[in-house]
C-alpha positions as CSV (number, residue, x, y, z in Angstrom):
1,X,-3.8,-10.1,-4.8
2,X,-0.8,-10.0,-7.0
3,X,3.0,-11.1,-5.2
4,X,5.9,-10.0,-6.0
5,X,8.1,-13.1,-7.1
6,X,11.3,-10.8,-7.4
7,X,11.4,-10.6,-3.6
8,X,11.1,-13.8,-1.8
9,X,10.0,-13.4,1.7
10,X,8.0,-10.1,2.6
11,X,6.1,-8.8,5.4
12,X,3.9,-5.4,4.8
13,X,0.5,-4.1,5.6
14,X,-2.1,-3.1,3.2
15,X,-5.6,-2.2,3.1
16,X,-8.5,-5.1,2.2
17,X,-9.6,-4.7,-1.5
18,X,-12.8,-5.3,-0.1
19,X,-13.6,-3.6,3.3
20,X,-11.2,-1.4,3.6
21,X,-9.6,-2.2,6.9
22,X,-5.8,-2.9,7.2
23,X,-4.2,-6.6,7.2
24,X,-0.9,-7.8,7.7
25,X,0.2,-9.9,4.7
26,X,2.7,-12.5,4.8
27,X,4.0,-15.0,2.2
28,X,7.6,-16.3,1.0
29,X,8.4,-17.8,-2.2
30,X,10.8,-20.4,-3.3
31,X,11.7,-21.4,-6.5
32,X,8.2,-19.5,-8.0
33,X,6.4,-21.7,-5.6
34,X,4.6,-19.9,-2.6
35,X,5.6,-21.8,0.5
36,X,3.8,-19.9,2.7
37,X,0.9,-17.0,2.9
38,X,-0.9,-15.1,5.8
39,X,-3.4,-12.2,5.9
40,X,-4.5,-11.4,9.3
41,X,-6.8,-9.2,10.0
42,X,-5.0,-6.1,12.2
43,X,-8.2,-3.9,13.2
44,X,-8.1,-3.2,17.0
């Protein structure tokens, strides 16, 4: 998965590269450092 360094802090959902289903991704960067990252699984 590639992020975006331009925009620091984002919150989107996508589909898995792998099975297909949809996950919430969540990460901020600071300074080119990635302070923080979640993908959560969003399949009811």
């Amino acid at each position: 998965m590639f992020l975006d360094e331009s925009i620091t802090k984002q919150d989107y959902i996508e589909d898995c590269e792998v099975c297909c289903n949809p996950i919430q991704i969540q990460f901020i960067i600071d300074k080119a450092e990635v302070i923080l990252f979640e993908a959560k699984s969003i399949e009811q």
